[in-house]
Structure formats: C-alpha cells, structure tokens
C-alpha positions in Angstrom: 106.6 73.6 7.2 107.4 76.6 9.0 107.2 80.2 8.0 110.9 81.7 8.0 109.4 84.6 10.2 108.9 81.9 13.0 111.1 81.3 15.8 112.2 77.9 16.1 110.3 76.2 19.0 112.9 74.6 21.7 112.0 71.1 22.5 113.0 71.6 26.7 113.7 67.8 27.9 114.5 67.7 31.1 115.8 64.7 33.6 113.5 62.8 35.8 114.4 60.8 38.9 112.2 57.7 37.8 111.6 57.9 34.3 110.1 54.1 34.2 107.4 55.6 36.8 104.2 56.8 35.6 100.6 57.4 37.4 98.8 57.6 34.0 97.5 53.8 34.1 94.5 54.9 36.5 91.6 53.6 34.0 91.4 56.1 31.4 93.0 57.9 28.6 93.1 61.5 29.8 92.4 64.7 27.2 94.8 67.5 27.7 94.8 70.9 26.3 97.9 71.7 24.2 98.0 75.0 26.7 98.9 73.3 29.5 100.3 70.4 28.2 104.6 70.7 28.2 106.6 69.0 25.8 108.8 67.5 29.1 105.3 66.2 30.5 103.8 64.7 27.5 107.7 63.2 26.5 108.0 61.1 30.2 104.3 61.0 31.1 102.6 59.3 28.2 105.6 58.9 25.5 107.8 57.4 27.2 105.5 55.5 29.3 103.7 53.7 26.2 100.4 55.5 27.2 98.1 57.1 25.0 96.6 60.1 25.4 94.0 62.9 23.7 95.6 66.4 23.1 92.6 69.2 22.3 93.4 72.2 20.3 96.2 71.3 18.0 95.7 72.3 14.9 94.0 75.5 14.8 96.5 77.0 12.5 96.6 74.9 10.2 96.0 75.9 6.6 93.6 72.3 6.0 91.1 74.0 8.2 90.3 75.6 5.4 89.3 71.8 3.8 86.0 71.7 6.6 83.4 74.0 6.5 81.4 74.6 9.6 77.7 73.1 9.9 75.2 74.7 11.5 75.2 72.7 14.7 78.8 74.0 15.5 77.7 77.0 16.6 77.1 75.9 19.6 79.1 73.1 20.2 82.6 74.8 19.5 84.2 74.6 22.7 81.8 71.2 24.0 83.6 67.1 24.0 80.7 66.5 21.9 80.9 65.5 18.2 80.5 68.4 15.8 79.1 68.5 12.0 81.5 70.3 10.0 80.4 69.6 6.4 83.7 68.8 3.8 84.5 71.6 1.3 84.7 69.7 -1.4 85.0 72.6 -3.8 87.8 74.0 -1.6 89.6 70.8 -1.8 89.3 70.3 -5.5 90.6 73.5 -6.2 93.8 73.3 -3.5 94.7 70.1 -4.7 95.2 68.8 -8.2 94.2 65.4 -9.5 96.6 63.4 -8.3 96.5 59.7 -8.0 95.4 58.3 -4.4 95.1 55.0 -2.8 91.8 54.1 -1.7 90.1 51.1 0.0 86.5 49.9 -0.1 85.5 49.4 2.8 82.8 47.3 1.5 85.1 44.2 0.5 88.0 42.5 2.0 91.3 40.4 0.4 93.4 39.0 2.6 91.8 39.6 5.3 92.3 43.3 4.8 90.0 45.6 2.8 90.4 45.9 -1.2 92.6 48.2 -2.4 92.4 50.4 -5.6 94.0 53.5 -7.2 91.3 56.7 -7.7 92.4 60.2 -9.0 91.6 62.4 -6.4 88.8 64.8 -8.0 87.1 61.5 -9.0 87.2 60.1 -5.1 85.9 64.0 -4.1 82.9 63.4 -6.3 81.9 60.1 -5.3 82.3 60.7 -2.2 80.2 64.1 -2.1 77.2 62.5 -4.6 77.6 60.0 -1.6 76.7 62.6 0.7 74.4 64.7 -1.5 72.3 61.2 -2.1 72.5 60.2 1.9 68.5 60.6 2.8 67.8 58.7 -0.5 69.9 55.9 -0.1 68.8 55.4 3.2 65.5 55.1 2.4 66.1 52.7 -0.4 67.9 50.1 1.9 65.3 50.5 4.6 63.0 49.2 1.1 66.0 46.6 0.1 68.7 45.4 2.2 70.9 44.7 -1.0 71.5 48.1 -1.5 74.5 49.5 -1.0 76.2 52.8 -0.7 79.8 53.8 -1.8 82.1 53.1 1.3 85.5 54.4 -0.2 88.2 55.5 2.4 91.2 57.2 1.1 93.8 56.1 3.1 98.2 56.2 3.8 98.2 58.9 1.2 101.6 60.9 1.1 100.3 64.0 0.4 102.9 65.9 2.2 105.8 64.4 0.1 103.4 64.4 -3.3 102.6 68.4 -2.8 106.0 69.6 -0.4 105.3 73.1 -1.4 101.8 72.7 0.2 102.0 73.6 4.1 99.0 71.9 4.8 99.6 71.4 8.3 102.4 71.5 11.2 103.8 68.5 13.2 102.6 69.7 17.0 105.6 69.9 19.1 104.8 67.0 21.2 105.5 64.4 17.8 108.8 66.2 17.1 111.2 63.9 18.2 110.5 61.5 14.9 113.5 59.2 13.8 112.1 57.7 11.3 110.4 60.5 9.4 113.6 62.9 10.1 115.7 60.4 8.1 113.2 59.7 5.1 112.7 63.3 4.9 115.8 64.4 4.7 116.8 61.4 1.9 113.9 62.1 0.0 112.5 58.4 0.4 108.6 57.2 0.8 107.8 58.8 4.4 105.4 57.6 7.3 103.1 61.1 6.7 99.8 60.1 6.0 96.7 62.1 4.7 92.9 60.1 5.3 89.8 60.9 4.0 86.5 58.7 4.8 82.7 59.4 4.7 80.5 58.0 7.7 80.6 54.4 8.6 84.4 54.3 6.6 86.6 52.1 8.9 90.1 50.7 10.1 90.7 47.4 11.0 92.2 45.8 14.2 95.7 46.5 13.8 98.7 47.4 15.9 101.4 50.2 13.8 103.9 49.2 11.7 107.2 48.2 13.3 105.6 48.3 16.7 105.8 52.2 15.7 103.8 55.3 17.7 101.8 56.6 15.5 99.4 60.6 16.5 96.0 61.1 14.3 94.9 64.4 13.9 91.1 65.4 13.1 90.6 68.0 11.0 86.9 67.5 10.7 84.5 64.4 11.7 84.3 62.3 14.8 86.2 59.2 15.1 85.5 56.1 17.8 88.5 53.9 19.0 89.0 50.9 20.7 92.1 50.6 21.7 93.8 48.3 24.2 97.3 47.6 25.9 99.8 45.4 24.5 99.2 41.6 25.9 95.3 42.1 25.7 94.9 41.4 22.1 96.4 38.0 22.9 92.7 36.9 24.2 91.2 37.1 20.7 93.8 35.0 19.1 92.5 31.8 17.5 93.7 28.2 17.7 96.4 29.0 15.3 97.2 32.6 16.7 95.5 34.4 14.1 93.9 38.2 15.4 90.4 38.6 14.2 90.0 41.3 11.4 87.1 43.1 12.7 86.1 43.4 17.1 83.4 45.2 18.7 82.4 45.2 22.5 80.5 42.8 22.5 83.1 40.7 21.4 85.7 42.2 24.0 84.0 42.0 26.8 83.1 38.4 26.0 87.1 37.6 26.3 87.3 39.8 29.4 89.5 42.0 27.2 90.6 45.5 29.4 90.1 48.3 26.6 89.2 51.6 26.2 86.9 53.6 24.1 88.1 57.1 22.8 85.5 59.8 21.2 87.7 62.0 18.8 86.8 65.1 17.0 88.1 68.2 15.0 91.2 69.3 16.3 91.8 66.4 19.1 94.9 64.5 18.5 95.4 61.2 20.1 98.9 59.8 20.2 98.5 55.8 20.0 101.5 54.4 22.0 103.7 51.0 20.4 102.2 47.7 20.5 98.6 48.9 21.2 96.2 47.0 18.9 93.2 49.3 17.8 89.9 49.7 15.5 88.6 53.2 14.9 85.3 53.8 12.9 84.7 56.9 11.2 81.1 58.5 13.1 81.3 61.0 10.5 82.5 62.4 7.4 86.1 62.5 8.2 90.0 64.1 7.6 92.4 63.4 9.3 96.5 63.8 8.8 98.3 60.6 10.3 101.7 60.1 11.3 103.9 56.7 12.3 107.8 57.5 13.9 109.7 56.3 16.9 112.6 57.6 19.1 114.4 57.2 22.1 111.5 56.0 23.8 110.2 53.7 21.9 113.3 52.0 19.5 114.1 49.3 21.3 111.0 47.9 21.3 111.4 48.5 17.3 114.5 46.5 17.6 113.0 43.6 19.2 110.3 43.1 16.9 112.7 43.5 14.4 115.0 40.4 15.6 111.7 38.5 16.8 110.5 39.1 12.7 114.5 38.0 11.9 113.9 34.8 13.8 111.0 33.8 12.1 112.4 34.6 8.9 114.9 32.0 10.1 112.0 29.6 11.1 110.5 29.4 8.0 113.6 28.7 5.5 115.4 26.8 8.2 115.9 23.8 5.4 117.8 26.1 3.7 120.6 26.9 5.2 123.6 24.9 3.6 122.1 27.4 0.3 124.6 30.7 -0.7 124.4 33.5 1.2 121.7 32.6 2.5 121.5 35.3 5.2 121.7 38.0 2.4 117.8 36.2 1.7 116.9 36.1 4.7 117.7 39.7 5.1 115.7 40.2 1.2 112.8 38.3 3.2 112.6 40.3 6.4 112.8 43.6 4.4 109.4 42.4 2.5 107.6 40.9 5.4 108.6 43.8 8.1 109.3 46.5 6.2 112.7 46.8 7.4 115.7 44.8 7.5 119.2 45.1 9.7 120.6 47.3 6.5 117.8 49.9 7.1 118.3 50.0 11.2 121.7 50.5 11.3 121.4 53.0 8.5 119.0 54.6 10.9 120.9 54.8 13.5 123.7 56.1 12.3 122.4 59.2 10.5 121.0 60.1 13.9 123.8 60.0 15.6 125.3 61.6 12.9 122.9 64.7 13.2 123.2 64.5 17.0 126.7 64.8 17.1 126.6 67.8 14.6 124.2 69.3 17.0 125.4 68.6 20.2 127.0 71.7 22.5 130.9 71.8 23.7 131.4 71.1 26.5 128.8 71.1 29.0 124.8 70.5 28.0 122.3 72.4 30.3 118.2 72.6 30.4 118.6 76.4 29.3 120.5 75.7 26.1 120.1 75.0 22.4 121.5 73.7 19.4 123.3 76.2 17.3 122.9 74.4 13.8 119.7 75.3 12.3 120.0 72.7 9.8 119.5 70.3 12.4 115.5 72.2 13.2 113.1 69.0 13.4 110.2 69.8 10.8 111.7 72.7 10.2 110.5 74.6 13.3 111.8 72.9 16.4 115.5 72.8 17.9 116.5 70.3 20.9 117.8 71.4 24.0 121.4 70.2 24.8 120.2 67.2 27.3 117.5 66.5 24.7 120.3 65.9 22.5 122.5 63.9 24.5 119.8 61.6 26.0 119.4 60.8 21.9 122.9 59.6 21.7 122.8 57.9 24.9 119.6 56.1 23.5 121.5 54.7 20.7 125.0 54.0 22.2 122.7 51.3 24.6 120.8 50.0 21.7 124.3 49.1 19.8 126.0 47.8 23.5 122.6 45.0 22.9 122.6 44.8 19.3 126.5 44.3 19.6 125.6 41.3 21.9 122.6 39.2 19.0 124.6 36.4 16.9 122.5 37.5 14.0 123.7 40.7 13.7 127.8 39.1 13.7 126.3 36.7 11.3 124.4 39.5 8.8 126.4 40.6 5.5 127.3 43.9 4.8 129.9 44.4 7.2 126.7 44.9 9.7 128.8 44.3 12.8 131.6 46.2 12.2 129.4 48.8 11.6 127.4 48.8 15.0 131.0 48.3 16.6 132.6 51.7 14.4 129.7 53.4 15.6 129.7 52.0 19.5 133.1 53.1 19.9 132.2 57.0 18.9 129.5 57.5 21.0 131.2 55.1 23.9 134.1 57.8 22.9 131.9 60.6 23.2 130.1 59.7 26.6 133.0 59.3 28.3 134.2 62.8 27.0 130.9 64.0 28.3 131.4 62.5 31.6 134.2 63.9 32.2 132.8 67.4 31.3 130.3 66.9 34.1 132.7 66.5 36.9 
C-alpha cells in the first residue's frame, strides 16, 4: 500500500536479556503515542508479552480520513482522550466505493447464539444507515411514546475491502502490526485474508468473543468512539455455565458479580488498540463508527496458535471416537477440524513453510547485526517495511522450535499427507541453517 516514492521502513528488533519479563501488568492498559512508541518496545513489551495496549495517532495519513467529516465539537477536542463527534461522509463514501456486496449483521436479532447475518449492497447499507441517523431525534421520541419501536441496528462487519478494491490504498498497516504471518501468506497467494473493514451506527455491538485461532488481532478508529471490556486469558472461565458454555452478551454488573479482573478501554478516531491472543472481549460502538480490523500472528504468538490447534484436533478426535476402525479416517478428522477451526495440520505446515521460505530468501550471509537489512525487496511486509537481519533470524528460529514440538505430537506422525515428513524435511533445513549460523557467530 505504499507509494513507490517511500522508503521502506526497517522493522529494528533487537535482543533482550529476559524476553519472558514484562512490567506492563501493573493494572491498566497504557496509551502510547506512535512518536515515542519503537517497534523493539511495542514487539517485547506488549506483543510478545500477550498485553494489550492503546496506540494514539496512527492513522493520520491515511486516505479513509477522508470517509469522517469533522463535527463541530472537534474543534476543541482534537488533541483531548475524550470522545469526539466526527459525522460519516456518506456522500464521500458512496462515491469512493462502488456498490459492492457487504456482509452485515443486525444487531437487533441473534441465531446461534450470534447475531443474524445478511448480505446488503453497500450504497443500500450507506442509506439506511444515514436515514438512521438523519431520523435519530424522531425515533427517539417515538420509543420514549412506544417501547416496541425500533430503530435499524445494522453493523457491517469482516468485510474484505482491502482484497475486494486492491487498487484502493485506503489505509497503511502501522509498523508495529507488520510482522503478520498469516496475512503475508494469504496475500501473497491471493486467498480470503484476515483484513477487515467495520462500519456501525451508535449502540451497534460485538459480542463476547476471544479471536479466531487464539490470533492478535489491532482495531483502528477512523471515526466514533468505541468501549471495551476486555479481560486476560483464564478470567472468562468464571462466566462459564454448568456445561461450559460463555455467555453471549456481559456487562459489569455481571463481571464484577463473578469477581472477574477486566479492564475497560475508551477508544476513539485514530487510537489503535492491539488485543493480545486468548483475551475474551465485548466492544460497543458509543458512536457512529469505522474502523479497519486486522487478525495475524508471529513469532510471538504461534505456538499458542499451535496448541489450540492440537487441543481443537483432540476434540475432533473426542467426538468421532466410535469411528475409528472407518477409512482414512484421520483424512475426516482433518476435513472436520478445517470446518470447526478454520484451519487444519495441511494449512499450518503450509504456513510455516512459506515463511521459512521467504525468511531464508531474505536472510543476510554470513553474519546478522542490529544495523542491517534485508536486500530483497520482494520480501517488504505490506509493501513498505523490511526486517532487520536478527529480526529475520529470530523468525526462523521461532519456527525451527515449533517443528522440534510438533515433530514430538503422535497426531501429526499419524496425519495423511506426508505431514511428518514434511515438518521433519523442513526441521532439518533450518536445524541445518542454525547451526551454520552458529558457527558464523563464533
């Protein structure tokens, strides 16, 4: 998404002594200003230490600005924490973007215990949503009169806008979400992609949810004011029911009842929070609200992706236990895990190997420092950032580990598709290659 006049952005990763160390958990989620926030801090500080954080200022750049138009009472507020009241250009929008089709759920009515889903064309959503807002004061005043009453509560949501319109540079990934394995790979296949586009009017909402795959995922506002809850991993566990099931819907009341430890975040135009793996969260638009949405993990975060994975595997396994003596029957289970997870062992290893595939392309001969870069520009992230040389290797490293554990699960020696000789092919060239490395360094 970058302009070819712009310098690609290095991506500095540096060593720490303690990397498992962090003095973030002190009772808050802290907001930092994308000035004086590093990539190396944010990377072993928050990212790598599962902890979410608020980054201020990150998208003022970006062409989708142009989809807000400021209210009156931003005038003064432009540089307050304080929600602001940029109004939507909705004619700005229409004209940008053509009708394309969008998924959309109401908000109003749940199936499955998730909201309903339906298909809109987008100038269609733009002008219900905008009679929605053009009509507020009336409304309002009819269901002060009659309770029934109802207004439109249509959220457009997971819409790939940035695969749907590539031409369209919308936005820019901020530097600090760079390091995206799963995205890099879809991209670069041209396959359905974790980029998300949302669009909500006030009172629109999310329910409690943790990210697919146990996944980070970073929301940007554009324009509105969002409210989280947001909680570490463990603490959902309170609200379970007798038969384990997480409620679809929590306020406070409701979590301070169980003695749950949360915390509530207060997000507005160009504030980006980054929600770290395995924390469970609701978020309410306050507002009118855009926001563009990303899922991905990395070094930091895979193995947890790989566990969940094998945990989803096992209860794959659980469930069609009686079924066992049938043909091939881990080729089904891997068919089932695919459709309940999202992923199956296929889809990791294929992963996997198409980053160590760019990181080895990338990687410098012979001896990696802080002070240099990849040469191959192909390998830019998002088309703008380049990895230092130990940013590189601590990839490779990542994923060497992961196949020494994966090499270790019976399921994987028992998955078709030649899955463990594949994880062995590939442990042997990076074990290969880190011991070449090692014996650089000396």
């Amino acid at each position: 998404m970058a302009s070819e006049k712009t310098a690609p952005e290095l991506l500095a990763l540096q060593p720490i002594q303690n990397p498992t160390q962090s003095d973030v958990d002190n009772g808050a989620v802290e907001r930092r200003h994308a000035k004086e926030l590093s990539y190396n801090e944010f990377y072993w500080r928050y990212m790598h230490a599962n902890w979410p954080v608020i980054i201020t200022d990150v998208s003022n750049t970006w062409e989708c600005r142009n989809w807000a138009q400021p209210g009156e009472t931003d005038k003064d507020n432009r540089n307050a924490n304080t929600p602001t009241h940029s109004h939507i250009n909705f004619d700005y929008l229409r004209t940008r973007i053509g009708d394309l089709a969008v998924p959309v759920a109401d908000c109003n009515a749940t199936y499955f215990n998730s909201h309903a889903k339906l298909e809109l064309k987008f100038h269609d959503f733009l002008a219900r949503w905008q009679r929605s807002v053009e009509n507020g004061t009336v409304l309002e005043k009819e269901k002060e009169k009659n309770s029934n009453v109802a207004k439109d509560n249509l959220y457009l949501k997971d819409w790939h806008l940035a695969a749907q319109l590539p031409a369209y540079e919308f936005y820019q990934v901020p530097k600090y979400f760079a390091s995206d394995w799963l995205n890099e790979q879809l991209i670069a296949e041209k396959r359905d992609d974790y980029r998300f586009v949302y669009m909500g009017p006030k009172d629109s909402w999310t329910s409690f949810h943790s990210d697919v795959f146990g996944s980070f995922s970073w929301s940007t506002n554009i324009v509105g004011h969002k409210k989280w809850l947001i909680m570490p991993p463990g603490e959902e566990l309170k609200l379970a029911d007798a038969l384990a099931n997480l409620p679809f819907s929590i306020d406070e009341a409701l979590l301070e009842r169980h003695e749950v430890r949360y915390f509530t975040i207060n997000q507005t135009a160009n504030e980006a929070v980054f929600v770290p793996s395995g924390w469970y969260h609701q978020v309410w638009n306050m507002t009118d609200t855009i926001s563009v949405n990303h899922n991905w993990f990395n070094a930091c975060n895979v193995p947890l992706v790989w566990r969940n994975l094998l945990d989803n595997m096992q209860a794959v396994h659980r469930e069609i236990s009686d079924c066992q003596q049938m043909d091939n029957f881990e080729a089904h289970c891997q068919t089932m895990l695919r459709a309940s997870f999202g992923i199956n062992y296929l889809d990791f290893i294929e992963l996997l190997e198409f980053i160590a595939a760019r990181r080895l392309d990338a990687r410098l001969v012979p001896k990696p420092d802080q002070t240099q870069t990849t040469t191959n520009n192909s390998q830019l992230l998002f088309d703008r950032y380049q990895m230092n040389a130990y940013h590189v290797q601590y990839d490779l490293e990542c994923v060497r580990q992961l196949l020494q554990d994966m090499l270790q699960e019976p399921s994987v020696r028992q998955s078709p598709a030649q899955l463990h000789e594949r994880c062995e092919r590939l442990w042997q060239q990076l074990q290969s290659q880190s011991q070449s490395q090692s014996q650089s360094d000396v």
